[in-house]
KEGURO-616281 format. One record per residue (C-alpha): x, y, z; residue in one letter. Coordinates in steps of 0.05 Angstrom, whole numbers, plus 5000, padded with zeros to 4 digits. Each point is the difference from the previous one (the first is absolute). Example, Ala and Ser with C-alpha at 12.3 -4.5 7.8 and 13.67 -1.06 7.14 Angstrom:
BEGIN
524649105156a502750694987s
! end
This chain:
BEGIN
936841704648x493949805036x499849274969x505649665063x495450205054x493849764969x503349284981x502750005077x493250215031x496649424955x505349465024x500050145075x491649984993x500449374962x506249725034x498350165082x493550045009x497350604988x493250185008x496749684932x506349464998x500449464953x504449375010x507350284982x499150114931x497350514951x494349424978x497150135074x493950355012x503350675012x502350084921x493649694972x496550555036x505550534983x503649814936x495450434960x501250625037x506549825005x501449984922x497050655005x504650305038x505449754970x498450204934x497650755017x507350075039x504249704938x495550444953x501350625039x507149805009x500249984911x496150685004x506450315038x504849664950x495750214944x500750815025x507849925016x501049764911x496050554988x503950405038x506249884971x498249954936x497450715013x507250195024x502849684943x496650354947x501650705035x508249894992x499449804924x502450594952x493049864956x495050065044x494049634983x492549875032x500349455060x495349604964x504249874950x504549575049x500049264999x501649965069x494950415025x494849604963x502349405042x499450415059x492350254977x498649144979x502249855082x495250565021x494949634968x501649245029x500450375074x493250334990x496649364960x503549555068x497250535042x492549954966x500549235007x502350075069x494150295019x496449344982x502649605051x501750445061x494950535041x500650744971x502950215068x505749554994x502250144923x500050825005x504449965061x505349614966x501250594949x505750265045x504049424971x500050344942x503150695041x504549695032x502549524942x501250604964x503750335050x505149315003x501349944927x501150654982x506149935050x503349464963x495850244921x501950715005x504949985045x496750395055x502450215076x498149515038x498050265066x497850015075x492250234985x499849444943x501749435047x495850275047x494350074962x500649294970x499949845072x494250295020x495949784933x502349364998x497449885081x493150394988x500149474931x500949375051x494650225042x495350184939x501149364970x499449575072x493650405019x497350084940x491549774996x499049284984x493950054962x496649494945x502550224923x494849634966x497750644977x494249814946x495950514955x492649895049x505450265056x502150584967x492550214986x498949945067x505250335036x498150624942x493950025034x500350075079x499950455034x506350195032x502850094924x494450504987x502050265041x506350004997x499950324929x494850485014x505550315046x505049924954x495750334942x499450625052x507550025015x502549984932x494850424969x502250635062x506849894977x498750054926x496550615011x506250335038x504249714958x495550284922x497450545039x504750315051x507049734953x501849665075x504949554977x503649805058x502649325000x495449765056x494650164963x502049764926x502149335036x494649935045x495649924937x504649444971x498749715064x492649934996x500749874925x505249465031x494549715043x495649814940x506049794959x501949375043x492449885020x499249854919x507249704996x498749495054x493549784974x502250004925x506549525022x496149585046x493949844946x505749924947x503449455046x494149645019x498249984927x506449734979x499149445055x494449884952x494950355047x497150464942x498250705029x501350404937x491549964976x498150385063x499450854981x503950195065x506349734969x499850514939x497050555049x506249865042x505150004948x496250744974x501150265070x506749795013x502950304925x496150645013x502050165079x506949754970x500950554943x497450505050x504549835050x505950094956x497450714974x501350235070x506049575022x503350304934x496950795025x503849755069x506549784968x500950634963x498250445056x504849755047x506149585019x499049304986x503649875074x492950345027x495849754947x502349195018x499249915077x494050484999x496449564946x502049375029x496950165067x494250284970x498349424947x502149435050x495650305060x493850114943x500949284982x500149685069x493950445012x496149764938x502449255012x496849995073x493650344979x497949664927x504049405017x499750025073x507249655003x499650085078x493549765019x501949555039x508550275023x501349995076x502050645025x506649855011x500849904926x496950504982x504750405039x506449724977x498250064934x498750735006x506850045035x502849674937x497150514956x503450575047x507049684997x499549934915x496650774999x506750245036x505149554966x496950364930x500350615029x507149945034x502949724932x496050614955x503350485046x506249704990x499550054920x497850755006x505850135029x504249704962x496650274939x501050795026x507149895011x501749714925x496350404956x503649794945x500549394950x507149715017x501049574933x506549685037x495749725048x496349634946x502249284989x502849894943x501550804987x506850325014x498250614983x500750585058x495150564969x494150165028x493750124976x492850295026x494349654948x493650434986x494049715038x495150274952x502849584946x500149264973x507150194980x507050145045x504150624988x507050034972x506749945046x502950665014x507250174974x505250285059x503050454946x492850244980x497750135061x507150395021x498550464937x492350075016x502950295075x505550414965x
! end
């Protein structure tokens, strides 16, 4: 949903004389400076855009399974296999994406993925559409222009001696010696003290989050340049990155799953969005130091851009909490497909769905 403003900002640039104009055409200046970034853009806002289709077929195959008479595990569903394979070409896009485009650009863009799902489910599941969704598409799909238009332009010829040095300044020694201190207070409340308040649990994701796209950046970038025949996989920072991004990773879902079954996913969502885009950014300026050289007006707008998206998720999570208190039933009529007008209320705690209740059963079980 973010793609029409990026293709307009990129025409008037190249088109009117914008600042770094080229002659009229996307084979000026402007795109050979910007097509990289560009492409990476693009492809982390279509692969969060498959993410969100991806959860709505799982959804529904979900719902499907709870209104059959057998009732049999989820993964057992055809359907929701094609919804898991799409989870994995959004995340693999996403990975890539981070290849060609600053880390402070790509984590931003993950609201696509909010508010995609919010859209689809509308016309998937046949949801309400209302007043809060529109205006939360609004407001995320504004704070995504101004992300995208002020995002840093930095160099992405990100090469293996690079990422060796950057591990070794100071401000990231910093950096993680902080975060080290941070997360290891919080583990302590959270082994020690059993404080598992969702600030905390996703606070750690957050710093896990940090090192997560530190590794995922450099492990894309050294990939791409090798496959532009620029060999970078012989240098031991590539394997020591891949170790660090596959370990913060499985941490980070330990507690992201501790998070999910603590509380409502309508919390959970816009909390961890804010928190993991925000930890990103943050790690991006100081290993990466993506706005080294940003004018403060930029800087600013960009910031601004990342307040509009944080209040679109929030405004559209709000909205689905609600919505989720006042059905708190399955309605299998609602289902495409279905005709059926039982309800039914699946156990959480299982891989399988419950069976439909029977009016005259239930009459009896009152009488």
């Amino acid at each position: 949903m973010g793609i029409v403003p990026i293709l307009e900002w990129v025409s008037w640039n190249t088109s009117f004389g914008g600042s770094d104009s080229g002659s009229g055409s996307l084979s000026g200046p402007w795109f050979g400076t910007h097509k990289t970034q560009l492409f990476g853009v693009l492809l982390a806002a279509a692969s969060n855009f498959l993410i969100s289709v991806s959860l709505n077929i799982q959804k529904y195959a979900h719902l499907r399974l709870a209104c059959q008479t057998e009732p049999k595990p989820y993964y057992t569903s055809k359907l929701w296999w094609c919804g898991i394979t799409l989870l994995g070409l959004g995340d693999m896009g996403n990975f890539t994406a981070y290849g060609f485009a600053p880390i402070a650009l790509v984590a931003p863009l993950g609201c696509v993925s909010v508010i995609g799902s919010a859209f689809i489910s509308v016309l998937f599941l046949k949801k309400t559409m209302r007043a809060a969704d529109i205006l939360g598409g609004t407001l995320t799909v504004t704070g995504t222009y101004l992300l995208v238009t002020f995002a840093p332009k930095v160099p992405q010829e990100l090469t293996a001696r690079g990422v060796q040095k950057y591990l070794v300044s100071w401000p990231f020694l910093l950096y993680l010696i902080l975060g080290i201190i941070i997360f290891c207070i919080l583990l302590y409340f959270y082994k020690r003290k059993a404080v598992k308040h969702i600030v905390v649990l996703l606070m750690m994701v957050a710093l896990l989050a940090s090192l997560t796209v530190i590794a995922v950046k450099a492990v894309a970038s050294m990939i791409t340049l090798s496959v532009k025949g620029k060999m970078q996989l012989t240098y031991p920072v590539f394997y020591i990155m891949i170790v660090l991004m596959a370990t913060s990773c499985a941490f980070q879902v330990k507690f992201l799953n501790q998070a999910m079954h603590l509380y409502e996913v309508t919390a959970v969502v816009p909390i961890n969005f804010v928190f993991f885009t925000t930890s990103a950014i943050i790690s991006g300026v100081v290993f990466y130091q993506e706005f080294q050289s940003a004018a403060s007006l930029s800087v600013f707008m960009f910031l601004f851009g990342c307040l509009l998206s944080f209040l679109g998720v929030f405004v559209i999570a709000r909205n689905n909490k609600e919505e989720h208190l006042q059905i708190p039933f399955i309605d299998c009529g609602h289902i495409p497909g279905q005709k059926m007008t039982s309800k039914i209320q699946p156990d959480s705690h299982s891989s399988r769905y419950g069976t439909l209740n029977n009016e005259d059963d239930s009459v009896k079980s009152q009488s």
